[in-house]
C-alpha positions in Angstrom: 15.9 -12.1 -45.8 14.6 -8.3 -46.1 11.0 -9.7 -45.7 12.4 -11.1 -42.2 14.1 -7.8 -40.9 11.0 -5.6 -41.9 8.6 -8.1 -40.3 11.1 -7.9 -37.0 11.2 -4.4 -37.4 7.6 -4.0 -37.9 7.1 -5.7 -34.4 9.5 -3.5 -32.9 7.9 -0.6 -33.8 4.6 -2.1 -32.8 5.9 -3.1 -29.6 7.1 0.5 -28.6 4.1 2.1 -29.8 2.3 -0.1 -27.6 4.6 0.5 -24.6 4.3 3.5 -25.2 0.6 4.1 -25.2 0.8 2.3 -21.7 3.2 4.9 -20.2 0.9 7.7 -21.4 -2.3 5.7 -19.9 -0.4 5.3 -16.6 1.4 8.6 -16.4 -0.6 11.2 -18.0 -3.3 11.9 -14.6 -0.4 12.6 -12.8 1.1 14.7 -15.4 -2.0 16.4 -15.6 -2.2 17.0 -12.1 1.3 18.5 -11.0 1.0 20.5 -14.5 -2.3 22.0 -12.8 -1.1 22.9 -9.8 1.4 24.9 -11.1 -1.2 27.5 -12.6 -1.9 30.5 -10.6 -5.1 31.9 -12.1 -8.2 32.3 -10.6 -10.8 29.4 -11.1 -13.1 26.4 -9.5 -11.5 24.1 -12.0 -8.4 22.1 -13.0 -6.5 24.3 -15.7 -3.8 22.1 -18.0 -2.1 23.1 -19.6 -1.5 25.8 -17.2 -1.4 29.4 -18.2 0.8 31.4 -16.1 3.4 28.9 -13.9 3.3 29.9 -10.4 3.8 28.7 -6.6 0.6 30.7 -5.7 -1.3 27.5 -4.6 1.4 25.7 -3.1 1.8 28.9 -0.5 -2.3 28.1 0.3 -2.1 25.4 1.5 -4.3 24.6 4.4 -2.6 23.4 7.8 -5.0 20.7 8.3 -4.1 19.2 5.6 -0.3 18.8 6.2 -1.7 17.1 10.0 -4.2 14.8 8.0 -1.1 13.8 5.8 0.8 13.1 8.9 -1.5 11.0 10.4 -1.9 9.1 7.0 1.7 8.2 7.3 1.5 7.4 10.6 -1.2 5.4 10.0 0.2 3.5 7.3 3.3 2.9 8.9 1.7 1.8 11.9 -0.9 -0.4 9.9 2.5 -2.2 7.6 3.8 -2.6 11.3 1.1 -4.7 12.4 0.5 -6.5 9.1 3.9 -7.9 9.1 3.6 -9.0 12.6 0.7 -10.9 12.0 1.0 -11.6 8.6 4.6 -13.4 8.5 3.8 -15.5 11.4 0.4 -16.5 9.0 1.8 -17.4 6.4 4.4 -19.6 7.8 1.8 -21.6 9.3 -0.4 -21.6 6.1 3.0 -22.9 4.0 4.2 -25.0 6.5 1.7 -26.6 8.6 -0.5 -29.5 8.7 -3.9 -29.2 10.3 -7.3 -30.0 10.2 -9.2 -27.1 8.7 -6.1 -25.4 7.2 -8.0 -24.7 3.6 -10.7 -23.1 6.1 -8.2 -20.8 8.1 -6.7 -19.5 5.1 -10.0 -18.6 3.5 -10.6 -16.7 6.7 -7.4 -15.0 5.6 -8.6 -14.1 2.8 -11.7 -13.0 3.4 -10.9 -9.0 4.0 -10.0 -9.1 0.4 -13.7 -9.9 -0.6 -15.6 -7.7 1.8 -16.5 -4.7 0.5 -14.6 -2.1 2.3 -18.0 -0.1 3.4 -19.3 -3.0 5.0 -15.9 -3.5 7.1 -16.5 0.4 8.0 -19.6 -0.4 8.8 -19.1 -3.8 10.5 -16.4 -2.2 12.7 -18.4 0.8 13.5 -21.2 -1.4 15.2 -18.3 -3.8 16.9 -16.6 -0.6 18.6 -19.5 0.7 20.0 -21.1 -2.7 21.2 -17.0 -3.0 22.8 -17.7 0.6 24.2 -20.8 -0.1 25.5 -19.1 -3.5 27.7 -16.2 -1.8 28.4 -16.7 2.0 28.4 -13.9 2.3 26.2 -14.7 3.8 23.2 -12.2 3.9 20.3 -14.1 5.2 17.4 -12.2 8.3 16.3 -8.9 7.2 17.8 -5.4 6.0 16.0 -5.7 2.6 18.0 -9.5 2.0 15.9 -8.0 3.4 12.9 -5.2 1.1 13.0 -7.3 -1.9 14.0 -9.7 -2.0 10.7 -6.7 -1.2 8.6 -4.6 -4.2 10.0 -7.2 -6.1 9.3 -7.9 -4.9 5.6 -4.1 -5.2 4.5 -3.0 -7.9 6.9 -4.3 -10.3 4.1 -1.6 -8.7 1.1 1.5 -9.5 3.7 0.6 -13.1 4.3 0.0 -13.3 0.1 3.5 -12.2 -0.5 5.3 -13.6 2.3 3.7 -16.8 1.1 4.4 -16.5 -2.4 8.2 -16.4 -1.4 7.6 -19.5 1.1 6.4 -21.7 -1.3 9.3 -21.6 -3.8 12.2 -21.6 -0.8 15.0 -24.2 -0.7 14.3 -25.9 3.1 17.9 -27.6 2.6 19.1 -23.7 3.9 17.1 -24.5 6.8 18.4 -28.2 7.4 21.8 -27.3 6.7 22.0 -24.3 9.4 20.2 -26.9 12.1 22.5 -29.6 11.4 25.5 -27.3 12.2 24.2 -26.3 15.5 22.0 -23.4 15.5 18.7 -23.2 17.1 15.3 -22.8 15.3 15.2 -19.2 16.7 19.0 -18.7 15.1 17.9 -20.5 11.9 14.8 -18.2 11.2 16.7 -15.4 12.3 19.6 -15.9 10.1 18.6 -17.9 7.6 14.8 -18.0 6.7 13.8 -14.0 7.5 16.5 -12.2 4.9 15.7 -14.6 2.4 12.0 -13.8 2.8 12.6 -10.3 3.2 12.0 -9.0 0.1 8.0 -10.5 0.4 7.7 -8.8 3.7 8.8 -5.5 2.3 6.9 -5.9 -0.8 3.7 -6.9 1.8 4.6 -4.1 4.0 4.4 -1.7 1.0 1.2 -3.0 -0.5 -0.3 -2.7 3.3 0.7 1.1 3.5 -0.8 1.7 0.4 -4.1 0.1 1.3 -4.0 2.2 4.6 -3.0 5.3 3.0 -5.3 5.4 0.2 -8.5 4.0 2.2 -11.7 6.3 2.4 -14.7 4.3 3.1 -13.6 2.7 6.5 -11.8 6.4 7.5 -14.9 7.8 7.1 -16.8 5.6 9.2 -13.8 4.9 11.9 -12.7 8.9 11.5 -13.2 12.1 13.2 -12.9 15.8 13.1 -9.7 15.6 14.9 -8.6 12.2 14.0 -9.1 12.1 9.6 -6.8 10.7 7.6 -5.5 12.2 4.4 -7.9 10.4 1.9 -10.9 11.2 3.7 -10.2 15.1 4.2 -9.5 15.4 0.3 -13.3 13.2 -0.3 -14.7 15.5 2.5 -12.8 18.9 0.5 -14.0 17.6 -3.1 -17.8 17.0 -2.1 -18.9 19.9 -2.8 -16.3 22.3 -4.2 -12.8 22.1 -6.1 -10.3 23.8 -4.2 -6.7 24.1 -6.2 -4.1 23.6 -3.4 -5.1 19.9 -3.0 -3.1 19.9 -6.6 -0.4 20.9 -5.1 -0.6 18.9 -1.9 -1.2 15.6 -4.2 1.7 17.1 -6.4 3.9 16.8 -3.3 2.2 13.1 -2.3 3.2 12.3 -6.4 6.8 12.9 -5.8 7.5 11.8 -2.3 5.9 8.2 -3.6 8.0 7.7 -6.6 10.7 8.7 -4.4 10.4 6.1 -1.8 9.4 3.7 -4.0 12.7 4.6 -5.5 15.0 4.6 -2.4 13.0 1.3 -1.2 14.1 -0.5 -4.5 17.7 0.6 -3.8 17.4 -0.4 0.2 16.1 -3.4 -0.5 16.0 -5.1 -3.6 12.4 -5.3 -4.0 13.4 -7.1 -7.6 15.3 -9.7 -5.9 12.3 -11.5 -5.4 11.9 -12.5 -8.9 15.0 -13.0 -9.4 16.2 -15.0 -6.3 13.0 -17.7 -6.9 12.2 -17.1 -3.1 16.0 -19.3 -2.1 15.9 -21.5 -4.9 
């Protein structure tokens, strides 16, 4: 009986140890980070743990960085947008629908998640300015172009999720709200969207990430006036460290975990696992 509750124990132990070690390995460059940011010496290098706390850095910070975070945010809001409009629609047809080619279609689907992003950057470069060249419209440099290539990289993650709840839901919902009257429109409306909502957030979320944290095609699609967050800070750390982006990615830190936080409480995002998609 003792052997028992010291080999449980044991595992107990060993299980928090190793919990643990993963919460250090996640959280420890961030710690490391906002712990840095907060040191006001002189230097060209990250100080932790710092060695006189102060605000000095946060006070530096340059104005174009705040308006390359905005238009991150706008980007990646913009980008989600547009994922979910196209996405949702997707993946009801890849669930639901019986066609020739369908295995095809969805690889297509797919496919922005095996390009490398460089040669999307690339690819879209060459497709903007053969467009401009037709047209005389040039959108290289622009939100619209921006918004375009990044649709296209994280359109992919909406239709994954949205499927993933599709697959498991109970159709009888559907059936039982068309057999009381309501029309297809009503019925997806009322019926199918809020239960799939919690895969379009979730797809929504994974899109503005991709957006956000994207460099290769900003820095292709990009401009002086028109580049986003991720590029400025590759552009900034090329070829010198400069100690306020610690304290702008100290703010980014803490404004993510907090709507992360508040989207959780909005939404539910854990109802997806544990509502089986309407089962």
């Amino acid at each position: 009986m003792n052997g028992h509750r010291a080999i449980a124990n044991a595992r107990k132990a060993a299980s928090g140890i190793w919990m643990l070690g993963v919460f250090v390995f996640l959280f420890a460059p961030l710690v490391v980070v906002v712990g840095a940011s907060f040191d006001g010496g002189e230097r060209t290098f990250l100080n932790f743990p710092p060695k006189e706390l102060s605000f000095r850095w946060y006070g530096r910070i340059s104005p174009d960085l705040f308006e390359s975070l905005g238009l991150s945010i706008v980007l990646g809001l913009t980008t989600a947008a547009v994922g979910c409009l196209v996405g949702v629609p997707a993946a009801l047809g890849l669930v639901r629908a019986r066609f020739p080619g369908k295995s095809l279609v969805a690889a297509a689907f797919r496919a922005p998640l095996q390009i490398p992003a460089v040669v999307t950057g690339v690819s879209f470069l060459k497709l903007y300015y053969l467009i401009g060249d037709v047209t005389g419209i040039y959108v290289v440099g622009t939100l619209p172009g921006l918004v375009i290539a990044h649709s296209f990289l994280a359109t992919p993650y909406v239709i994954g999720t949205v499927s993933a709840v599709l697959q498991r839901f109970n159709t009888r919902l559907e059936e039982a709200a068309l057999s009381l009257g309501a029309s297809r429109w009503r019925t997806f409306r009322r019926v199918t969207l809020p239960v799939i909502m919690p895969g379009v957030y979730a797809g929504a979320m994974y899109a503005f990430l991709v957006s956000f944290g994207d460099v290769p095609v900003a820095l292709f699609l990009g401009s002086s006036g028109m580049q986003p967050f991720a590029a400025k800070i590759f552009h900034l750390m090329e070829f010198d460290f400069d100690p306020t982006l610690l304290a702008i990615s100290t703010f980014i830190i803490f404004g993510s975990l907090a709507a992360i936080y508040l989207l959780q409480r909005a939404v539910g995002l854990e109802e997806l696992s544990r509502s089986g998609g309407g089962n």
